[in-house]
PATIMI-58632 format. One record per residue (C-alpha): residue in three letters; x, y, z. Coordinates in steps of 0.02 Angstrom, whole numbers, padded with zeros to 5 digits, always signed. Each point is the difference from the previous one (the first is absolute). Layout:
BEGIN
ALAXYZ;...
***
This chain:
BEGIN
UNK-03890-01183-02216;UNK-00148+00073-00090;UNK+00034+00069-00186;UNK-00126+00111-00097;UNK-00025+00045-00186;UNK+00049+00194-00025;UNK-00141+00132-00053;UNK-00001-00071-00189;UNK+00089-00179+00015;UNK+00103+00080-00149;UNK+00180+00003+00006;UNK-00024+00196-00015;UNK-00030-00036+00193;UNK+00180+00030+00016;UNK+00028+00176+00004;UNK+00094+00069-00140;UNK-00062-00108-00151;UNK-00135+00033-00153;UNK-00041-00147-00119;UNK-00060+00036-00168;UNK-00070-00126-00144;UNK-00002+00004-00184;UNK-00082-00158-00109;UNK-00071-00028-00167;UNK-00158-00125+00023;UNK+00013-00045-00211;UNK+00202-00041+00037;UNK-00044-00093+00198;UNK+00142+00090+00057;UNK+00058+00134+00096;UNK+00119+00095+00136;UNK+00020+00043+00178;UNK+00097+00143+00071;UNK+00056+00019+00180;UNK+00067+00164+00025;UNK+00111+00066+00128;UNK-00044+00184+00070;UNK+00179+00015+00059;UNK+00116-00134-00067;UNK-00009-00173+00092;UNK+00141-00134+00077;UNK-00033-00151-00096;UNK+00056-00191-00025;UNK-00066-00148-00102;UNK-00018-00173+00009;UNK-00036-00131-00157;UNK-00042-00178+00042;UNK-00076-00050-00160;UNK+00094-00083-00146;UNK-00042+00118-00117;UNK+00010+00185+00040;UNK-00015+00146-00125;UNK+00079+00166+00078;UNK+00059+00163-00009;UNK+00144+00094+00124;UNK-00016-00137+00129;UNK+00189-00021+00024;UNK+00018+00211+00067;UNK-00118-00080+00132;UNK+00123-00103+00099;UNK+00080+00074+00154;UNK+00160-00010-00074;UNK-00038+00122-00137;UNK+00016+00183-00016;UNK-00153+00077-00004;UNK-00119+00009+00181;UNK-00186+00047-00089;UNK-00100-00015-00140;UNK-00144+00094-00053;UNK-00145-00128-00072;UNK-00031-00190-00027;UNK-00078-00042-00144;UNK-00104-00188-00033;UNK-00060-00023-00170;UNK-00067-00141-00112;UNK+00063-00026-00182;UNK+00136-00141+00053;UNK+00185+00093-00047;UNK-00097+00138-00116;UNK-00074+00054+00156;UNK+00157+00054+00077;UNK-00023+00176-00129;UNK-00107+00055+00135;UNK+00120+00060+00133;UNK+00069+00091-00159;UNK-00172+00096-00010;UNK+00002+00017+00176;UNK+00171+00066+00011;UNK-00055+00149-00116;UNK-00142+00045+00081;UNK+00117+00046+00165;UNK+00135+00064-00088;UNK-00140+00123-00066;UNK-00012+00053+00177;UNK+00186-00001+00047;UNK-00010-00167+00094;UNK+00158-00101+00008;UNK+00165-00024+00065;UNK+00124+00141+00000;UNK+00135-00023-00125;UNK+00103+00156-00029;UNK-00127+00130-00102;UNK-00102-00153-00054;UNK-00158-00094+00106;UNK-00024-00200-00015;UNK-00167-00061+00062;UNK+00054-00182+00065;UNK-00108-00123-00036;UNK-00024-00177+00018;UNK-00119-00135-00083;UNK-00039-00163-00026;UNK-00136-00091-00124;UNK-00131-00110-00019;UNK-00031-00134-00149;UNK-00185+00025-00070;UNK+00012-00005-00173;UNK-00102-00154-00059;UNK-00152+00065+00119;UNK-00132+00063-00130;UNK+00070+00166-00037;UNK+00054+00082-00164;UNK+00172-00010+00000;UNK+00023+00080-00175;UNK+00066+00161+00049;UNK+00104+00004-00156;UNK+00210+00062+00011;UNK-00010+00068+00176;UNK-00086-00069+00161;UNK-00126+00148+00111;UNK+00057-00047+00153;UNK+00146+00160+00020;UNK-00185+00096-00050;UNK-00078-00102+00141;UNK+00156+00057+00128;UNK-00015+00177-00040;UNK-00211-00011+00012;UNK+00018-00097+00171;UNK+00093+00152+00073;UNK-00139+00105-00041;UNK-00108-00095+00082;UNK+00078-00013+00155;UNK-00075+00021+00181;UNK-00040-00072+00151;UNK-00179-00089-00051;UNK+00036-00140-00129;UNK-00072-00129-00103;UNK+00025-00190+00035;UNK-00069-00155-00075;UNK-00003+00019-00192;UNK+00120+00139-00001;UNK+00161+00076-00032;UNK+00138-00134+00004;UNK-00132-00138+00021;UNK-00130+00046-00132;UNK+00058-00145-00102;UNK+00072-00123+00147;UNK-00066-00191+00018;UNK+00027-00116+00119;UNK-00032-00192+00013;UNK-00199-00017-00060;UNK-00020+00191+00039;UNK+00028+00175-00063;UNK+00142+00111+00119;UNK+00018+00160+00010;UNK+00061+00137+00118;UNK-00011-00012+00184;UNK+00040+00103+00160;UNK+00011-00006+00162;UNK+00046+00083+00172;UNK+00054-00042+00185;UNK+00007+00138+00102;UNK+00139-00051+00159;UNK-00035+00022+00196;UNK+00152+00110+00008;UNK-00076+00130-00133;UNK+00108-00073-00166;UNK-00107-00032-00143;UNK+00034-00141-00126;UNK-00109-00012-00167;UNK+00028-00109-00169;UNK-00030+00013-00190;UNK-00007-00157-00097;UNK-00050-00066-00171;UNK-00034-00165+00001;UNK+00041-00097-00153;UNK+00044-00167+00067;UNK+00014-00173-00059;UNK-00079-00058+00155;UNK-00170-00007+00051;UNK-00035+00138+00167;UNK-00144-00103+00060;UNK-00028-00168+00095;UNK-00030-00134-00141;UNK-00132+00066-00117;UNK-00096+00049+00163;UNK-00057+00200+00032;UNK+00137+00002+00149;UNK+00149+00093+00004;UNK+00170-00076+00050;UNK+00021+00165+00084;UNK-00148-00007+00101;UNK+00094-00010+00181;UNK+00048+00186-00038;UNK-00128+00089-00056;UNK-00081+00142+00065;UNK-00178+00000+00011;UNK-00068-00038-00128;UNK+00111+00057-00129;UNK-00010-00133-00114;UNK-00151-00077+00041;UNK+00010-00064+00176;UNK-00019-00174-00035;UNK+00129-00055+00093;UNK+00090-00201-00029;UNK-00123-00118-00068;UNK-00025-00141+00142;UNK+00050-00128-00051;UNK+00121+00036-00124;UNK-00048-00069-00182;UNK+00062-00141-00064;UNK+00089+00091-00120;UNK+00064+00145+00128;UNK+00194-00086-00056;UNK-00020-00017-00170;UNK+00131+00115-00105;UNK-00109+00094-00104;UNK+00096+00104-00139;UNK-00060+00131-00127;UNK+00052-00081-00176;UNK+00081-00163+00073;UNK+00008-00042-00187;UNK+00140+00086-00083;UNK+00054+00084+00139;UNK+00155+00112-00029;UNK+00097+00096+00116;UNK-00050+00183+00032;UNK-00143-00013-00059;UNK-00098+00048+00172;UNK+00066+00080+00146;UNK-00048+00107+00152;UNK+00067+00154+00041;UNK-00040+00115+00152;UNK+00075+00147+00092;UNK-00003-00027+00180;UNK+00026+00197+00094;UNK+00009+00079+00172;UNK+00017+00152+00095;UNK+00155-00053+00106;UNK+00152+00057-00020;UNK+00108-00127-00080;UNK+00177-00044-00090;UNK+00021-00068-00161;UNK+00044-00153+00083;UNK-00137-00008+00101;UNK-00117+00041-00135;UNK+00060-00167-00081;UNK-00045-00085+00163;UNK-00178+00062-00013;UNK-00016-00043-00194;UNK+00054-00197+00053;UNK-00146+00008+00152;UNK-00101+00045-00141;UNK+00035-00139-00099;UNK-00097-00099+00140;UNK-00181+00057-00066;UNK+00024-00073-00159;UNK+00036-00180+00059;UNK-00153+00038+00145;UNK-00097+00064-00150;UNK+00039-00096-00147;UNK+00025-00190-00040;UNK+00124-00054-00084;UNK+00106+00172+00009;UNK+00177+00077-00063;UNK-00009-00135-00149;UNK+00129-00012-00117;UNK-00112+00069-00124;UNK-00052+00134+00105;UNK+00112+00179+00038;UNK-00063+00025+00172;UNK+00078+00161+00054;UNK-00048+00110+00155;UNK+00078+00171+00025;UNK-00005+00120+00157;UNK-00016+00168+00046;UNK+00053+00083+00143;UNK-00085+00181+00027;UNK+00074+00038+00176;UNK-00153+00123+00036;UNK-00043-00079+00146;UNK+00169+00030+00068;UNK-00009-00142+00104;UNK+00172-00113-00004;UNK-00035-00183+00017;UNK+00093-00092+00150;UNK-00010-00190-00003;UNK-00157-00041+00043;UNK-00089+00115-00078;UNK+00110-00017-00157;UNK-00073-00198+00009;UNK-00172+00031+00040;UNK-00020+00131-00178;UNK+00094-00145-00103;UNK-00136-00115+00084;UNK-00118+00128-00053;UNK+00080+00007-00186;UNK-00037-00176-00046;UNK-00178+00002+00066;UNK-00053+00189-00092;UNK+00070-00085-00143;UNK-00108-00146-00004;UNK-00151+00110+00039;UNK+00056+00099-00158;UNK+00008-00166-00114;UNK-00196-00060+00064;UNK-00053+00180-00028;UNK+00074+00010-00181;UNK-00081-00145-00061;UNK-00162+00029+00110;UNK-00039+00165-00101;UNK+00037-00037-00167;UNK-00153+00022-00108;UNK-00033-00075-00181;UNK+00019+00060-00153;UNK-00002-00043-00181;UNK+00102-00123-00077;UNK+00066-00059+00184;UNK+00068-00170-00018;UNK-00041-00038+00194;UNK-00155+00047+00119;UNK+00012+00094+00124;UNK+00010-00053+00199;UNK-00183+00082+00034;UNK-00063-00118-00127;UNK+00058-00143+00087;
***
């Protein structure tokens, strides 16, 4: 089975999704958007120890409500979680939500990041920007985005290197798309030792990161646990989150199925991974535009497909990021 990257390697690949950013380079901080053109089936799944999050629990199949209308990723640690509140006014500006008697709801999850201590100003006085930052990011949205240094991941580090914002998309033999957004924040360290190499290497696409492949042999420290701050080290105070999305059709249920696949290109991306002081959360999104329903095989083949785009998207995220001042870390190009 042969898999290809869509027309953008975006996760606006999958028909029916716009991603807009919103950062502040003095704070090293900033927001991502994914928003829904019609409202979306969606699940979650957190396997970090430290998770900051908003309307996850609507998102199990058990729950009322089918859809939601945007995802939001922001940095700021829990003061970033005011940005689904900015984002949440921008739709219901343009009568986006859930139908509640006379009164519309836009639904929207989100889940944070932990960059404080990263070189930034912090000082933003009584109230945080980051519900500014929401509403901003919604204005920006489209289907040409940003990654690297940008939105969510403007102020993101990982072990020995800055993070940022990454995507990525597989587009299926049977027609279904797949695509993932991720900002990359972790404790870990995404390449082999303090080599140029990428743990993800086996997946990627070209040379979409760099095309350099597994260093042969591996270095001698290839199994060394490297961590961000191992001094001090304090849980929540890293995290990766990511939005893994397709075109199938799905249920709730199986949208939680394709957020766990997911969870795969972190551990193929990222070494040590879903820490205790890391919040590693991956939501999906199911558009249905393809119209395609999944049977078995197929159904395993786009979770295979999950775990690999979301690798991709954790290489590319930290294989864009570009300096800038006061940056604690270099940057992977620098390497």
């Amino acid at each position: 089975m042969t898999f290809k990257t869509g027309p953008r390697n975006l996760i606006t690949d999958v028909a029916g999704l716009r991603v807009g950013n919103a950062d502040d380079a003095k704070l090293k901080s900033g927001v991502s958007v994914v928003l829904c053109d019609e409202p979306a089936v969606a699940g979650v799944q957190v396997l970090g120890g430290a998770p900051g999050t908003r309307e996850t629990d609507l998102l199990e199949a058990h729950n009322s409500v089918e859809t939601i209308n945007a995802v939001v990723l922001s940095g700021g640690s829990a003061f970033g979680l005011d940005a689904a509140s900015g984002v949440q006014a921008a739709l219901r500006e343009k009568g986006i939500g859930f139908a509640a008697r006379d009164f519309r709801i836009p639904i929207v999850p989100a889940a944070i990041l932990f960059d404080l201590p990263n070189g930034g100003d912090k000082d933003w006085g009584l109230y945080p920007p980051y519900r500014e930052l929401g509403y901003e990011a919604v204005q920006n949205a489209s289907l040409d985005f940003s990654i690297g240094t940008a939105g969510a991941g403007t102020g993101a580090l990982s072990a020995g290197l800055k993070g940022g914002l990454g995507s990525a998309s597989t587009l299926l033999p049977n027609g279904v798309t797949i695509g993932a957004l991720v900002a990359a924040n972790p404790t870990g360290s995404v390449t082999v030792g303090n080599s140029r190499h990428f743990w993800a290497a086996p997946w990627e696409m070209g040379d979409e990161f760099g095309g350099l492949g597994f260093p042969a042999p591996l270095p001698a420290d290839a199994q060394d646990v490297r961590l961000k701050f191992r001094d001090g080290l304090k849980a929540g105070e890293n995290t990766t989150i990511a939005i893994i999305a397709t075109d199938a059709v799905m249920t709730k249920a199986a949208a939680k199925r394709l957020a766990i696949a997911a969870h795969d290109g972190f551990a193929r991306a990222i070494w040590p991974t879903h820490t205790p002081v890391d919040g590693d959360l991956v939501f999906a999104l199911a558009t249905g535009r393809s119209g395609k329903t999944l049977e078995l095989n197929d159904a395993i083949d786009l979770y295979a497909a999950a775990g690999a785009t979301m690798a991709r998207a954790i290489a590319r995220a930290i294989f864009a990021a570009t300096p800038a001042e006061n940056d604690l870390f270099p940057v992977w190009s620098s390497r």
